[in-house]
C-alpha positions in Angstrom: 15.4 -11.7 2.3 14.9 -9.9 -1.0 16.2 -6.8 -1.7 14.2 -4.1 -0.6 15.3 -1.8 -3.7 12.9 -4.3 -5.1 10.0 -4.9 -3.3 6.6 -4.3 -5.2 3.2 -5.9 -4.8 3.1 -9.1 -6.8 1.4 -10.5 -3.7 -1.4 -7.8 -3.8 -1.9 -9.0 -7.7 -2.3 -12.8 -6.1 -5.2 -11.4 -4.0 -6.9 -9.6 -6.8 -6.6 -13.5 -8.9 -4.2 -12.0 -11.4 -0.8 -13.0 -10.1 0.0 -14.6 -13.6 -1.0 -11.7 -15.6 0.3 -9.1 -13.5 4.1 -10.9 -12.8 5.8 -9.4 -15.7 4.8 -6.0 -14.3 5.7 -6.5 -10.3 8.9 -8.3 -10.3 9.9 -9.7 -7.1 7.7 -9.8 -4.1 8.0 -7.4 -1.2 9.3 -9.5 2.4 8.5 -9.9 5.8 11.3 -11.7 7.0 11.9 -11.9 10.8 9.8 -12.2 14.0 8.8 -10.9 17.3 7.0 -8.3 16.3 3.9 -7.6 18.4 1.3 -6.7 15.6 -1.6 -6.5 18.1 -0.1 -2.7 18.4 -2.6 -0.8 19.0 -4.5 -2.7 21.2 -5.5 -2.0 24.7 -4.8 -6.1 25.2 -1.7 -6.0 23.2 0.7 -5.8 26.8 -1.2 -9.5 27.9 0.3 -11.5 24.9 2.6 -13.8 25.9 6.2 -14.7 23.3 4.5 -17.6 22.0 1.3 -15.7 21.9 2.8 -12.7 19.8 5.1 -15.5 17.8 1.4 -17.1 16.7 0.1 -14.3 15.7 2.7 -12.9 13.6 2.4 -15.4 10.4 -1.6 -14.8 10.3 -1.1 -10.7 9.8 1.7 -11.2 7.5 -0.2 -13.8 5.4 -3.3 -11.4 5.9 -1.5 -8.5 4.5 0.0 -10.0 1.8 -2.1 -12.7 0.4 -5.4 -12.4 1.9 -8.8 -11.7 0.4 -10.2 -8.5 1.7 -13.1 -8.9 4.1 -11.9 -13.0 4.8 -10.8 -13.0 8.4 -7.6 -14.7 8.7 -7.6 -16.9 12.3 -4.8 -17.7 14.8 -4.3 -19.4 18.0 -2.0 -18.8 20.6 -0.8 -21.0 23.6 -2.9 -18.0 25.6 -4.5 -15.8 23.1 -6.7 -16.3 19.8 -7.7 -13.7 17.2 -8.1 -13.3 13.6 -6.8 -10.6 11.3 -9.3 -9.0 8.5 -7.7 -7.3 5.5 -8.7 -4.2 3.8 -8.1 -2.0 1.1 -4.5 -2.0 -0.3 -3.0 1.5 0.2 0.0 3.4 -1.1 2.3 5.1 1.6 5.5 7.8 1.1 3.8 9.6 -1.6 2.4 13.1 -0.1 4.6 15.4 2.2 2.9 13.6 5.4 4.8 10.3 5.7 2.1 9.1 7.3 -0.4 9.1 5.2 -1.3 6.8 2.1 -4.0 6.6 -0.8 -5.6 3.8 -1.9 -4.8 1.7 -4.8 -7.3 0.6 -7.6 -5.3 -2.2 -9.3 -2.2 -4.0 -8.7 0.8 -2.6 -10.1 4.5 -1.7 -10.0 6.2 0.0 -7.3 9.8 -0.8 -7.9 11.2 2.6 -8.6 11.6 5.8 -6.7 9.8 8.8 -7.9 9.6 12.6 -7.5 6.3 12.8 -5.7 3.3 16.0 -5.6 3.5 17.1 -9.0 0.3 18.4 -9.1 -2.8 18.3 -11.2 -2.5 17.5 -15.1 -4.6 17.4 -18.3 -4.6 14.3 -20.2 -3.9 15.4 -24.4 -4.7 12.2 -25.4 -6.1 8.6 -25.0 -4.1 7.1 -22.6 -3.5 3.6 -21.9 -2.9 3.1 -17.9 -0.5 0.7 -17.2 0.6 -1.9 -14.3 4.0 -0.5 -14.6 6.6 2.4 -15.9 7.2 0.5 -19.2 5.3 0.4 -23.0 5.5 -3.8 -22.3 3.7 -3.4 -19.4 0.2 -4.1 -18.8 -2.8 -2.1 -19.7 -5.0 -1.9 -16.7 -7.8 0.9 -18.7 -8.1 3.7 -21.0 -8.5 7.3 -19.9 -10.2 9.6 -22.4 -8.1 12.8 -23.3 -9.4 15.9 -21.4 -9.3 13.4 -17.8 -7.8 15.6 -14.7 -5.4 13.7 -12.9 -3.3 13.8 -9.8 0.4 13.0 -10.4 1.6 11.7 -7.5 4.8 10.7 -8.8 7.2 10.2 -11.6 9.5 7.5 -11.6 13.4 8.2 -11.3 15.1 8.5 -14.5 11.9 7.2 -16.4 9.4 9.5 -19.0 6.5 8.1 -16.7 3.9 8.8 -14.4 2.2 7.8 -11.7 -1.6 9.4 -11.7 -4.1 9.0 -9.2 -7.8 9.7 -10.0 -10.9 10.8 -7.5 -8.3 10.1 -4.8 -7.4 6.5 -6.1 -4.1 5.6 -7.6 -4.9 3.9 -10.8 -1.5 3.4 -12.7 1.4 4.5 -14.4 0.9 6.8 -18.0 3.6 8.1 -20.3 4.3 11.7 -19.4 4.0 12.7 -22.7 0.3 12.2 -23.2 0.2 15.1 -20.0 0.1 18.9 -19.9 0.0 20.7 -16.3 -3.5 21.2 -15.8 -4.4 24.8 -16.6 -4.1 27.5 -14.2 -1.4 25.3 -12.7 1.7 25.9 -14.7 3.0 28.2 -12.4 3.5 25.7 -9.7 6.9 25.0 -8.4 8.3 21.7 -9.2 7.5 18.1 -7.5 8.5 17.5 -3.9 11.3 14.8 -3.4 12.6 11.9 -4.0 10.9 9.1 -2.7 10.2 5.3 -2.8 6.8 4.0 -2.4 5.7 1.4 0.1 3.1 -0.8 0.4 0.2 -0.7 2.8 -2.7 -2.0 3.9 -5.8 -1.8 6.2 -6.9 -4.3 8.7 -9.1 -4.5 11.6 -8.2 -7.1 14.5 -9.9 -9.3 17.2 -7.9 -10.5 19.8 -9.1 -12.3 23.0 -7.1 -13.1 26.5 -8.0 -13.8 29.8 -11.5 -13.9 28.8 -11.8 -10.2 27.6 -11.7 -9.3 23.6 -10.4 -6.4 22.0 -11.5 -5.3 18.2 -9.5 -2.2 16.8 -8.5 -1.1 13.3 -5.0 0.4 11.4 -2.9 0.3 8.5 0.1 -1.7 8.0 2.9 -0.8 6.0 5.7 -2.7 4.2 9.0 0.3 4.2 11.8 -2.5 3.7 12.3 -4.1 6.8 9.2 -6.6 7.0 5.6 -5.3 7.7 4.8 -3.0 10.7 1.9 -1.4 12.3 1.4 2.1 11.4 1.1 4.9 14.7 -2.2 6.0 15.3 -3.2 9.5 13.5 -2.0 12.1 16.1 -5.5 13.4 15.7 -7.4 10.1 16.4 -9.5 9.8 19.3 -8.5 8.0 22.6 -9.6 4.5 23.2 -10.8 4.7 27.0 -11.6 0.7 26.9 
């Protein structure tokens, strides 16, 4: 198992085509070591699966989650059960006050560090290369003009760097010195706290047993012990079938 001070997304990079380019900026892939876990969570057919059933399953989501194309339907089989497990967007979770929620993620990139997170909005002073990771040798992923609005989301533990989401999207890591608070927001109180970021993803399921099929949807999130199934939004409505 690697450590999971270290995980990162080197397999999301492999599902975008760039693992080589984007290794030197994602270090050591994130795990999902272990078994048993039930990921048809979630599902009103998720009680029928049987061990084996459950044990088939459980290399198909992981593989989904971290090395499939999104939209390409990964397919299992079970001794009692068959399904197959779509991937979506990639996400970033443990980065806003709500532990449950995430934002999605434009490119591959680092997420080895911990970082203060809700820093608010900021003003760019200056073109500023966006980068895979917290680090001049890392790579550049695009240019922002100066004058762009970002969200900083986080900055990165002991580091001059952060981490800026744009539109809602997180797009990469810039140097904090090419950043002012945005104006009318220099008043703000200081970031929230300390946090590491995990990565997530979202997925819809089919699963079929006894001769009845189930299709649901969710996000699935790697927090250092393997991937699990996110809980459903307290607010989301009740599946009555």
């Amino acid at each position: 198992m690697k450590n999971p001070a270290k995980l990162t997304l080197l397999r999301i990079a492999a599902a975008f085509g760039m693992m080589s380019a984007a290794a030197c900026e994602t270090g050591s892939i994130y795990g999902s070591g272990g078994g048993g876990v039930n990921f048809a969570v979630g599902s009103t057919l998720a009680a029928s699966l049987s061990g084996r059933d459950v044990e088939a399953l459980y290399p198909a989501f992981v593989s989904a989650m971290e090395a499939g194309r999104a939209g390409a339907p990964v397919a299992w089989r079970g001794p009692n059960a068959s399904g197959e497990v779509t991937p979506g967007r990639y996400l970033v979770g443990n980065l806003r006050s709500d532990p449950q929620a995430t934002l999605p993620l434009g490119a591959p990139i680092s997420l080895a560090d911990p970082m203060e997170i809700e820093l608010g909005l900021h003003a760019l002073t200056a073109n500023s290369n966006v980068r895979a990771g917290p680090s001049l040798e890392a790579r550049v992923l695009e240019q922002l003009p100066a004058g762009t609005g970002v969200d900083a989301v986080g900055k990165v533990a002991g580091k001059p760097w952060m981490l800026v989401a744009l539109d809602g999207q997180i797009r990469g890591y810039i140097h904090e010195s090419l950043m002012i608070k945005a104006p009318g927001a220099e008043l703000m109180l200081a970031g929230g706290p300390m946090r590491r970021p995990h990565p997530c993803r979202a997925f819809e399921q089919t699963l079929s047993v006894g001769g009845r099929t189930d299709r649901w949807s969710g996000v699935a999130c790697e927090r250092g012990a393997g991937w699990r199934v996110e809980p459903a939004p307290e607010n989301a409505p009740t599946r009555l079938f």
